[in-house]
C-alpha positions as CSV (number, residue, x, y, z in Angstrom):
1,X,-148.5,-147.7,125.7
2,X,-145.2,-147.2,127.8
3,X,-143.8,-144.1,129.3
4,X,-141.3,-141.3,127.3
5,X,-137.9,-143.0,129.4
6,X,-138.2,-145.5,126.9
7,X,-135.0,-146.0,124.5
8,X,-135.5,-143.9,121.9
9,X,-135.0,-144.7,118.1
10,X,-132.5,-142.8,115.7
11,X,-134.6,-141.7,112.9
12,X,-134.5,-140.3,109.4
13,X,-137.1,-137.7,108.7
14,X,-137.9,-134.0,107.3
15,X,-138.2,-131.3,109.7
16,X,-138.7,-127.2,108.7
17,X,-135.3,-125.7,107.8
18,X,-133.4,-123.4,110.5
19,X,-133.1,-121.2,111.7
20,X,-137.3,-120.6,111.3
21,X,-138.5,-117.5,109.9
22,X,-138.4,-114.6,112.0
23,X,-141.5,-112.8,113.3
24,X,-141.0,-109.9,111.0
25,X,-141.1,-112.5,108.4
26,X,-144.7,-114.4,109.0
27,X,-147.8,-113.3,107.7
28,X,-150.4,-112.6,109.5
29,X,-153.2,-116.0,109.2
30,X,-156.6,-115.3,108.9
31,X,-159.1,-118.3,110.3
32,X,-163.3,-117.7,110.3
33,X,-163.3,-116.0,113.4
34,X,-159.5,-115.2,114.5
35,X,-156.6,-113.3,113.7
36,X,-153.5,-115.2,114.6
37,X,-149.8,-113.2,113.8
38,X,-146.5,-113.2,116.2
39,X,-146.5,-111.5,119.8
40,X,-145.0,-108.2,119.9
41,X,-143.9,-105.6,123.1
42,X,-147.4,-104.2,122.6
43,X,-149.4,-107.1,123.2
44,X,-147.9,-107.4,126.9
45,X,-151.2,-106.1,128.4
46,X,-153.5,-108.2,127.2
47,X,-150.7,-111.2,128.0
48,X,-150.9,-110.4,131.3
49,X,-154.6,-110.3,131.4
50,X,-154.8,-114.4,129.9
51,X,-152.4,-115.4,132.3
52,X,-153.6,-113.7,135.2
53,X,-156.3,-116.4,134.9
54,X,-155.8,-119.7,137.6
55,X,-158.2,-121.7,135.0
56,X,-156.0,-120.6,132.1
57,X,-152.4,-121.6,134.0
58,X,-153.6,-124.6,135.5
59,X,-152.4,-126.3,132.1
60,X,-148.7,-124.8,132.3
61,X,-145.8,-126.6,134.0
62,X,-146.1,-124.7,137.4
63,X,-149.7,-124.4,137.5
64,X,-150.0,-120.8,138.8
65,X,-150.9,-117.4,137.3
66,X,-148.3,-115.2,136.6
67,X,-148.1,-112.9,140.3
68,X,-147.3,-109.5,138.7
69,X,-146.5,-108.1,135.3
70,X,-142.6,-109.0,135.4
71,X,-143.5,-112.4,134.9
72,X,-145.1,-112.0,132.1
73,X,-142.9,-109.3,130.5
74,X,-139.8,-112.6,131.2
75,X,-142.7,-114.9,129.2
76,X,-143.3,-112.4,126.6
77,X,-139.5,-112.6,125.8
78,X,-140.1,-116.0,124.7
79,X,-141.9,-114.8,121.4
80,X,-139.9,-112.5,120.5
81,X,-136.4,-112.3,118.9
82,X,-133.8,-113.7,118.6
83,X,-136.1,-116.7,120.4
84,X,-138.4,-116.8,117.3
85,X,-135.3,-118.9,115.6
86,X,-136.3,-121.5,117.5
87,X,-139.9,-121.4,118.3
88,X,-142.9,-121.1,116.0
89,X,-145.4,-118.9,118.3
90,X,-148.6,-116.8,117.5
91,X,-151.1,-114.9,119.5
92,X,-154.9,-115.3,118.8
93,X,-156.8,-112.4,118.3
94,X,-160.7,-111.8,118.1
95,X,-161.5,-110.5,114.5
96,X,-164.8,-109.0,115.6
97,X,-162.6,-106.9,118.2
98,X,-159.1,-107.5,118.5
99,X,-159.0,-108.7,121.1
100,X,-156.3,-111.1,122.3
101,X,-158.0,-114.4,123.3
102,X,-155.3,-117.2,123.2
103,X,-151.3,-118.1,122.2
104,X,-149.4,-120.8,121.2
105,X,-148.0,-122.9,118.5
106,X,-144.6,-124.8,118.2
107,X,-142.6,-124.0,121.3
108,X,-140.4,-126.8,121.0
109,X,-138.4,-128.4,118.3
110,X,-137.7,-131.5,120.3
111,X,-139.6,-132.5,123.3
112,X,-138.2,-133.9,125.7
113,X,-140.7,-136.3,126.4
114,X,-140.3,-137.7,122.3
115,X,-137.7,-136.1,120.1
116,X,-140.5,-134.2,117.6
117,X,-142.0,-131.1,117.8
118,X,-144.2,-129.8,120.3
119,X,-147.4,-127.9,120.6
120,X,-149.1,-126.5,123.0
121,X,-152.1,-123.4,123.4
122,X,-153.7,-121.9,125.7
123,X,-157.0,-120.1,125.8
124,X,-159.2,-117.2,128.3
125,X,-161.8,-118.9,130.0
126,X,-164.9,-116.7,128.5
127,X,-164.1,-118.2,125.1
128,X,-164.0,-121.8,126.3
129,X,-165.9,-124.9,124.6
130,X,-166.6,-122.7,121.7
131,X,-164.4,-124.1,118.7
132,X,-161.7,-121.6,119.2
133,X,-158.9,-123.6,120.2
134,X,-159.6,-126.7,117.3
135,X,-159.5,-123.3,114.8
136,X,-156.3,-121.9,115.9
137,X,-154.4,-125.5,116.1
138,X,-155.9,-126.5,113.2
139,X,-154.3,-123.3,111.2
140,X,-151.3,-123.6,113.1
141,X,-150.5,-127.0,112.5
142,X,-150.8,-126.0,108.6
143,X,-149.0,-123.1,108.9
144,X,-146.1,-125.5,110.3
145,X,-146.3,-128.1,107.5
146,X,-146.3,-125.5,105.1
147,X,-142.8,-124.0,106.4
148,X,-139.5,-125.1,104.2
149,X,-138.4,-128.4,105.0
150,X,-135.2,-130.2,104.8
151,X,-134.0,-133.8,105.6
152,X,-133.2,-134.8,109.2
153,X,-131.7,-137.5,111.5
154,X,-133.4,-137.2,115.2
155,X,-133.6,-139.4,118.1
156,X,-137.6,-140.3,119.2
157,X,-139.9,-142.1,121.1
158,X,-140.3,-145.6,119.2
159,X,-143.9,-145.5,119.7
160,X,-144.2,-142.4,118.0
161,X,-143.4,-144.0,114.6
162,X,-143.7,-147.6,115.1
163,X,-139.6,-147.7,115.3
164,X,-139.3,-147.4,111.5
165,X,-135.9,-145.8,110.5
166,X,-137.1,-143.4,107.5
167,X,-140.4,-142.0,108.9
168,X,-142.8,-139.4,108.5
169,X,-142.6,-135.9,110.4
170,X,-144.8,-136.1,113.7
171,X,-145.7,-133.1,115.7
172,X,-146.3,-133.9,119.7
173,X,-149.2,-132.7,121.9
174,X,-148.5,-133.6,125.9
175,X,-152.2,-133.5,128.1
176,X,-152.0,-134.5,131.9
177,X,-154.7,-137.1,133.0
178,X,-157.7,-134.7,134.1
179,X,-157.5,-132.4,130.9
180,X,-160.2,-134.2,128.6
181,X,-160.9,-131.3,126.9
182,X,-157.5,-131.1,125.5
183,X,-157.5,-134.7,124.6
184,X,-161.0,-134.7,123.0
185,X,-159.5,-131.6,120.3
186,X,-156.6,-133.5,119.9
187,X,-158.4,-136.6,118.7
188,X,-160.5,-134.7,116.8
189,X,-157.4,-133.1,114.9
190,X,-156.5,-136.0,114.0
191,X,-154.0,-136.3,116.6
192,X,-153.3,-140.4,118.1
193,X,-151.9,-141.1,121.8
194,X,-149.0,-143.3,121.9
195,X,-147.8,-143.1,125.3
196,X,-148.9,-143.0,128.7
197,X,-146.8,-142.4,131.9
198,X,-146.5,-140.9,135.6
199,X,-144.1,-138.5,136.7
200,X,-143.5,-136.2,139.8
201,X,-145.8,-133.0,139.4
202,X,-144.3,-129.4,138.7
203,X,-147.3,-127.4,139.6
204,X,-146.5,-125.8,142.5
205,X,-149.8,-126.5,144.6
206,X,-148.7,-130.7,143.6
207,X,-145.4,-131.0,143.6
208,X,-143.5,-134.1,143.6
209,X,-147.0,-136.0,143.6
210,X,-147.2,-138.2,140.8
211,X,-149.2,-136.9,137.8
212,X,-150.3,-139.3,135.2
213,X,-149.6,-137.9,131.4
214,X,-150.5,-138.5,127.4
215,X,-148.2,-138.3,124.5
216,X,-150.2,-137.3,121.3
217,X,-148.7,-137.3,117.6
218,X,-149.9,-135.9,114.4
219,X,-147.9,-136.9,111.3
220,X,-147.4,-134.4,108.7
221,X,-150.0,-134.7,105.7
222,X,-149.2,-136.9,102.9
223,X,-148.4,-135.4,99.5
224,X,-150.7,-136.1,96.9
């Protein structure tokens, strides 16, 4: 498996239609024990509160908690409009209490590591290694394939698609080294790793050191 600076491939594919559906237009998704529906200005509490946690940030690009509520208030703009054009987001919610527990979803169209579509979560420590992550990306990822789709030319990783010209729609997952537990849900979503590479760390308490990191894909279900 070779790294993303690879020569990418020009590909023919299906991807959803743009621009995506707005927040105010996507239902609220129900799994057995979470409520998952779009960020809103209201929810910037309990934001802060899941990334206030070190555990929780470790996974994200500069490794740190967010150091006061302005930080999160600039991340909350993210999820919200006119950004939801672009990005296919979601905030997980306890049913049993409301609670908000998790985010994530598509927050890329086309990684820069591979061309396709990226996903990423992130989870509150207390509600670790108890199946709540596999839910929500499991009900995300079919919440995605289920969006409108038309056809589409891209540029991706060859690996991703075994360098076949008209290929099916791939969605990417990105672990570093020392995250296992990402990489054990991802397999067991079906997800494959395709690529393997170092880079120079952006986590602030790292940086520059060189970080060793997994490309994951997930092709879109066949239709039957």
């Amino acid at each position: 498996m070779t790294g993303h600076q690879e020569a990418r491939v020009v590909v023919t594919t299906t991807l959803p239609a743009l621009p995506l559906p707005p927040n105010s237009m996507r239902g609220e998704i129900r799994t057995s024990r979470l409520l998952l529906r779009p960020l809103c200005q209201e929810d910037l509490q309990g934001l802060h509160a899941l990334r206030s946690q070190p555990e929780v940030m470790m996974g994200t690009a500069r490794g740190v908690p967010d150091k006061d509520m302005g930080e999160t208030e600039e991340a909350l703009q993210y999820f919200l409009a006119p950004n939801d054009e672009k990005t296919f987001l979601f905030g997980a919610f306890l049913l049993t209490t409301g609670e908000l527990v998790g985010e994530g979803g598509i927050h890329s169209l086309a990684s820069s590591s591979c061309g396709w579509p990226e996903i990423g979560y992130k989870f509150s420590k207390e509600v670790w290694r108890q199946g709540y992550a596999f839910e929500f990306v499991q009900a995300m990822l079919q919440a995605w394939w289920e969006l409108p789709r038309s056809t589409a030319t891209i540029s991706v990783h060859p690996q991703s698609c075994g360098g076949v010209e008209n290929t099916h729609e791939q969605v990417f997952a990105l672990t570093d080294d020392g995250n296992v537990g990402s990489q054990g849900l991802l397999a067991k979503l079906g997800f494959r790793r395709f690529m393997t590479w170092t880079e120079p760390d952006t986590q602030l308490h790292r940086l520059g050191q060189p970080v060793t990191l997994h490309g994951f894909a997930i092709g879109a279900p066949k239709a039957s």
